[in-house]
Structure formats: C-alpha cells, structure tokens
N, C-alpha and C positions, 0 to 999 in steps of 0.2 A: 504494500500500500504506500503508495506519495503521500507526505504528509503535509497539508498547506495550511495558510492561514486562512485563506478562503474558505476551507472545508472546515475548520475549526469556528470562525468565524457562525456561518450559517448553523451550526450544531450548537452553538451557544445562545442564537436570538429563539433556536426552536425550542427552546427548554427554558428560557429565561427570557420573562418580557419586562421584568422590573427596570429600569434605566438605572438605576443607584447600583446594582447588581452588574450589570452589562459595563457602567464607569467603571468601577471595581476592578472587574476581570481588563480594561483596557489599563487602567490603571497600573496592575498585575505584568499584565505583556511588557506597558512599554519600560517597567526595571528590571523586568528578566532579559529584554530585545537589549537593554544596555548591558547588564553584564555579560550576553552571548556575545556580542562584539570587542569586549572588553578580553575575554577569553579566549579568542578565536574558535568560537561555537558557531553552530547550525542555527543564526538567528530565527528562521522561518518555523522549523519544530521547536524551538522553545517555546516562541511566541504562542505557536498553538497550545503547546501546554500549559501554558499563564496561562492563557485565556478559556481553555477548560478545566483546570482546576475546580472551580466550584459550579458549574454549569449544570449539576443534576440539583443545587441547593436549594434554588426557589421550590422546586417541588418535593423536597426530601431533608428537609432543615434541620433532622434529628439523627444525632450520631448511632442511629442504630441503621440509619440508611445512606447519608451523607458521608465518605464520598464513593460507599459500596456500592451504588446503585448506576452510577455515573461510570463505573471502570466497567460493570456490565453490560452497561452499553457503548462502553468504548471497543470493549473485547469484538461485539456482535459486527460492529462496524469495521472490524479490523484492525484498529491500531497495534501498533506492538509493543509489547510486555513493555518494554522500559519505559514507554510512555504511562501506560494505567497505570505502571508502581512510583514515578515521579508524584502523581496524581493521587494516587494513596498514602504516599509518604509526607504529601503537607500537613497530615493532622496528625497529630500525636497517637490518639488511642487508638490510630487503627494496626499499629505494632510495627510500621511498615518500618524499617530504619531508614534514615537518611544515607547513601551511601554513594551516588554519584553526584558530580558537582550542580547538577543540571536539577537535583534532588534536593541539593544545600541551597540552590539559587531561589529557587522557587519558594522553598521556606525564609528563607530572609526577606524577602523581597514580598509575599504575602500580609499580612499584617503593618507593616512597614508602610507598604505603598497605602495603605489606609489611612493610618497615620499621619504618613504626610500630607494628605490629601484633607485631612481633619484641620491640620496644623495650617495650611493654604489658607481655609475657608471662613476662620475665623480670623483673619489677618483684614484691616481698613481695605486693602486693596482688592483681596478675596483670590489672591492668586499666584501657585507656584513660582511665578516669574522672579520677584521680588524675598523669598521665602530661600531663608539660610539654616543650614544646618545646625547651629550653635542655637536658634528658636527651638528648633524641632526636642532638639536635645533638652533644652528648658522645660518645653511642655508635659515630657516626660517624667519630670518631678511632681507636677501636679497631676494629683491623683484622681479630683475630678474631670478634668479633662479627657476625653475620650474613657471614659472608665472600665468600658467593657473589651479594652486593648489590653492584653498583659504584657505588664513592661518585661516581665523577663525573657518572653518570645522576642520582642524587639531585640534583648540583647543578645538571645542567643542565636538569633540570625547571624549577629556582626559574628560575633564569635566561632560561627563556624564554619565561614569565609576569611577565617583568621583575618579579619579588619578592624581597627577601630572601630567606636561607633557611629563616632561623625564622619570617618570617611564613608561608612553604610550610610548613612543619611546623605552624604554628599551625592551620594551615586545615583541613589535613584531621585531623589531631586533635579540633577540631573537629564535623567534619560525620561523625567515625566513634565521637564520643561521643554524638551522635543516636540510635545504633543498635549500644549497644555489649553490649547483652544477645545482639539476632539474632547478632553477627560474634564471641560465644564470648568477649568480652572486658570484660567488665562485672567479672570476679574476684569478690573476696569484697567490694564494695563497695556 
C-alpha cells in the first residue's frame, strides 16, 4: 500500500467532522512534518500518521476503544504494522512501547502541539506567529491553564527526543508557524 496524505487526509474528515479535532490532528502533522525533515524522514507517512492518530476518537472517546478501534480499521484498509503501532503507541495504556523514532515523535509532538496551540490562543494577538517558547514554558507552571494537559507528558516528550524542553517547544512552534493560517492561529497578525 502507498501511503499518502491525501488518503490519510480523507480517512480523517470521514471519521471526524468536529473542526477542533480535525485542527488538532493538522496541528499534530505539521510538528511531526517538522521533525520528519529535521531527521531526514519520510515526511508524507509521518504526516499521515499525525494526522490519524486520533481519527477513530470523535467516535470512540473511551480508552476501552480509543485508539483500538482506529488500528482496526487501519489494518482492514491496509496500512502496515509500523504504522497502526506508531498509532497505538501515542497513548500510554494501550502497552504499546514507544520504540521507533517516528513512535517518540508522534508522542512529543501530541499533547505538545495542543499546548501550544492553547498557549497561541490566549495571547492579545491570538497567534503562533508572535508566540515564544520561554511563554509556552511559563504556562506550564500554571496549573490552571490548560488543566487537562499533563505537564509531565509535555516533558517526557522532550525527554525522549533527548531535547531540552524549550528547544521541544521551539520546534514545533516552529513547524506550526508554517501553517498557522490552515490550524486557525495566525490571529490578527
């Protein structure tokens, strides 16, 4: 099977029509599409894997289905194994270990890209553009802010892309100022 973003794409809006969900997963894409290039990776199948990661979720919210349901229908459709276990291995309880890079990325870069995306929106400007690493790192001490983020996911993304945390935060700030018209976050800037 070719794996494209176009087909990932279209398997995503067919499963998910919430828009907050749909930014998310582009959200997703474009700081995994940044570290695939950063690593000299297969940007196009990462991208697809960001971008289905949570794509069975709107319909399956509960970890008893969520992201089991979704690799079942990746399986039927053909993807292959390393794809559905990337895809399994972003949530903790489903046992999957993290153990290719493409595995570590996806988890950093999940929750993360939320975050920042949180961090953008409540900024005067409302928009990645303008939005530094050194806030992002701030907000994370307040614990009301984004409350249902766990800060220790944030840091053990960085951690296990052996990077700082602000340089994680620099990264995909970054690669989601690429595209921060598409992901609603461009504000009045």
């Amino acid at each position: 099977m070719t794996i494209s973003r176009d087909a990932a794409w279209t398997l995503l809006c067919e499963y998910t029509t919430s828009e907050s969900l749909r930014k998310h997963a582009l959200a997703v894409e474009s700081a995994v599409g940044g570290y695939a290039r950063r690593f000299g990776e297969d940007e196009e199948a990462w991208a697809a894997v960001a971008l289905l990661h949570d794509f069975d979720y709107e319909r399956y919210p509960d970890a008893e289905n969520h992201p089991y349901r979704g690799a079942e229908v990746l399986r039927e459709k053909g993807y292959p194994e390393w794809f559905v276990r990337a895809v399994l291995s972003h949530a903790d309880y489903t046992g999957v270990t993290r153990e290719s890079l493409l595995e570590k990325v996806l988890f950093a870069c999940d929750e993360m890209a939320g975050f920042v995306t949180a961090a953008a929106l409540v900024r005067p400007s409302k928009s990645v553009l303008d939005l530094e690493a050194s806030s992002v790192v701030k907000r994370m001490k307040d614990k009301a802010f984004a409350r249902a983020v766990k800060r220790e996911d944030l840091r053990a993304g960085a951690e296990v892309l052996n990077l700082p945390l602000a340089d994680h935060v620099a990264n995909v700030i970054a690669a989601m100022r690429e595209r921060a018209e598409e992901l609603g976050l461009k504000g009045t800037l």
